[in-house]
C-alpha positions in Angstrom: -111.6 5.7 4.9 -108.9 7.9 3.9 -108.9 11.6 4.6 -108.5 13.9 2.3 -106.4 17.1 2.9 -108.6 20.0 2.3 -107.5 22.7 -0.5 -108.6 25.9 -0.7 -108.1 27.5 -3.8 -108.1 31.5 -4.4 -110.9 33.0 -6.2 -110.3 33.2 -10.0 -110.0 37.4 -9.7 -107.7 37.3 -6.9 -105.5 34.6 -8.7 -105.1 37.4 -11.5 -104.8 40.5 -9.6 -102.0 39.0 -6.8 -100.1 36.3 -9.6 -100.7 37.5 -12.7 -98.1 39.0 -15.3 -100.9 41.7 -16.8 -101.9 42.7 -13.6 -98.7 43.8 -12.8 -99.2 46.9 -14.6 -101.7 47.8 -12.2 -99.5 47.4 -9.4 -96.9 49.5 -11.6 -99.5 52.1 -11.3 -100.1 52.0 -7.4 -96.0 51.2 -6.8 -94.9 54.2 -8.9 -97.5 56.7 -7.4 -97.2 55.6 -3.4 -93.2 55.0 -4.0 -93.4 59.0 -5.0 -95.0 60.0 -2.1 -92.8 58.2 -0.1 -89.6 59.4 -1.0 -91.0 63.0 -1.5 -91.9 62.4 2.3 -88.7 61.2 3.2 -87.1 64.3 1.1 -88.4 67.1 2.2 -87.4 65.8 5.8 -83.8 65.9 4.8 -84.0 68.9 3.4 -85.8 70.1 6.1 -82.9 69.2 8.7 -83.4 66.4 10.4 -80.4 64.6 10.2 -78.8 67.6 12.0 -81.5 68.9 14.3 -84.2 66.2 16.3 -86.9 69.7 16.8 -88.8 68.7 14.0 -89.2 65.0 15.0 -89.6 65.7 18.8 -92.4 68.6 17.4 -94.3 65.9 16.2 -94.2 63.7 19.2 -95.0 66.5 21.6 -98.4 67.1 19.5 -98.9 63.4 19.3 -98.9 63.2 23.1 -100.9 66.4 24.2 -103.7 64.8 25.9 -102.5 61.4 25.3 -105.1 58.8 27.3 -107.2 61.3 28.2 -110.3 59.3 26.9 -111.7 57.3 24.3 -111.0 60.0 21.7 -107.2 60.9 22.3 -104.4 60.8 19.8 -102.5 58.4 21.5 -104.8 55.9 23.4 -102.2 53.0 24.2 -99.9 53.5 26.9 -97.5 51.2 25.6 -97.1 53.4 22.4 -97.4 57.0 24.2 -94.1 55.1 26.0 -92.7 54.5 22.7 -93.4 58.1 21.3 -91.8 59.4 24.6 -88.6 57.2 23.8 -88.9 59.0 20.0 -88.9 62.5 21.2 -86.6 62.4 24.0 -83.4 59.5 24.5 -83.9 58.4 20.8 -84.4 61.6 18.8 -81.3 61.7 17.4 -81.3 58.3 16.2 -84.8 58.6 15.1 -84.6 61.4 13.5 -81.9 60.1 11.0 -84.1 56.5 11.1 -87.3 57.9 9.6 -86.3 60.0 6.4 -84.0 57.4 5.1 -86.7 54.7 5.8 -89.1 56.7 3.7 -86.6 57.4 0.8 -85.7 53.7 0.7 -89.2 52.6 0.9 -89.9 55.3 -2.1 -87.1 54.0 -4.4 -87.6 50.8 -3.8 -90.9 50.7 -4.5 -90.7 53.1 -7.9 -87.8 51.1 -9.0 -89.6 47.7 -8.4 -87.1 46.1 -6.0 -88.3 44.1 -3.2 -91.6 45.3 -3.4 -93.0 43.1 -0.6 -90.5 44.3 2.1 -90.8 47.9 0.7 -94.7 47.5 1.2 -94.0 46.0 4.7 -92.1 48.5 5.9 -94.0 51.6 4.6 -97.1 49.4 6.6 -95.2 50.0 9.3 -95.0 53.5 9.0 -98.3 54.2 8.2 -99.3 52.5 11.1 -97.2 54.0 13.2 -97.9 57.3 11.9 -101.8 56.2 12.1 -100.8 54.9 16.2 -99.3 59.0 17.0 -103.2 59.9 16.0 -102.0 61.2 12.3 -104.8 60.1 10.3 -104.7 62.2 7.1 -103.5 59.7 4.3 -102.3 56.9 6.5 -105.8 54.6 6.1 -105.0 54.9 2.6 -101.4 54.4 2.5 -101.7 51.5 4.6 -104.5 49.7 2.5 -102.1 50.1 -0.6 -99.3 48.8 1.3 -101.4 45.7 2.4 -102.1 45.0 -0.9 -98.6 45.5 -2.3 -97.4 43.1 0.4 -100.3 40.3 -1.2 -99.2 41.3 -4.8 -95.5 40.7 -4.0 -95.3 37.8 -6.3 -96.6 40.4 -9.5 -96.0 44.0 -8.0 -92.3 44.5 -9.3 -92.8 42.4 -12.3 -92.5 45.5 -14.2 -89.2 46.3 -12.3 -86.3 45.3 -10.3 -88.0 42.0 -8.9 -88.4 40.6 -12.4 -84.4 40.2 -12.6 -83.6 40.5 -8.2 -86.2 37.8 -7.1 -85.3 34.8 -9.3 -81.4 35.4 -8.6 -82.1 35.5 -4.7 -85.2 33.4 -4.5 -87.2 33.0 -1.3 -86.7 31.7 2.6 -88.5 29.1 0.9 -87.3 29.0 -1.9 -83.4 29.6 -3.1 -82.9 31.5 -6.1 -80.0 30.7 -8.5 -77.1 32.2 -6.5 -77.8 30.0 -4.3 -78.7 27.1 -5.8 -75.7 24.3 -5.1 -74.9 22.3 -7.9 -76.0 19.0 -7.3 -72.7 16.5 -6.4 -72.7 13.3 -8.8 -73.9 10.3 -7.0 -71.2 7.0 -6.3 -72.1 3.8 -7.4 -70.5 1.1 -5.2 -68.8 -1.5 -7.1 
């Protein structure tokens, strides 16, 4: 008997909501309004010095580490990370500090202009979580369950944008677009 290879198929509404062209306007919506917040984020931390002074950034991390470990109910419960924060607010502040406001403007614009949705989505997830890790809760959760589902809706997400025109030029890992398409070489016949 032969075996059959299983298929799973996505439910009808998640089909429409990750794939589909009219549900991109949804994802317009969410793109738009989180790609604000981002680059607002990332704005007011240039204008608020960072690129030229680390205090602001090594502020953070020394409220993120009061107490860190000390219980179940700390800011910072994982070692490994309170390591990480201490690398952030001491050898690589000044690095850091320059790292973190133009990640959030380029998450921001990417994501209101549509480009590269995915990776923008990916990398505010990041943020979020890391943000989420230091023991900043405020609109993190939220932030990151938008950016999850960005990431899902990358096929529709910036089909009201840049990733419309950008994404079927480039194409995918998987995938090449046509830049990179070779043309195919006519095939020799032996005599």
């Amino acid at each position: 008997m032969a075996s059959e290879a299983f298929r799973f198929e996505e439910p009808r509404f998640a089909k429409w909501l990750f794939a589909s062209t009219p549900a991109a306007w949804i994802w317009l919506v969410v793109r738009v309004y989180f790609g604000y917040e981002w680059a607002h984020a990332g704005w007011e931390k240039v204008q608020e010095g960072w690129f030229s002074n680390p205090a602001p950034l090594k502020g953070f991390v020394g409220y993120a580490l009061q107490g860190a470990g000390q219980g179940p109910h700390s800011s910072v419960n994982y070692g490994w990370y309170a390591a990480f924060l201490r690398w952030v607010g001491g050898a690589g502040s000044g690095v850091m500090s320059k790292i973190i406001p133009l990640g959030e403007l380029a998450i921001g614009v990417a994501l209101i202009l549509g480009a590269f949705v995915g990776i923008a989505a990916f990398f505010g997830g990041m943020l979020s979580m890391s943000f989420g890790l230091a023991g900043v809760a405020g609109v993190n959760p939220v932030f990151f369950l938008a950016e999850v589902l960005l990431v899902l809706a990358w096929r529709n997400a910036g089909y009201i944008g840049l990733d419309r025109v950008v994404l079927p030029a480039l194409g995918t890992p998987w995938e090449p677009g046509r830049l990179f398409q070779r043309a195919k070489e006519p095939t020799r016949q032996l005599a």
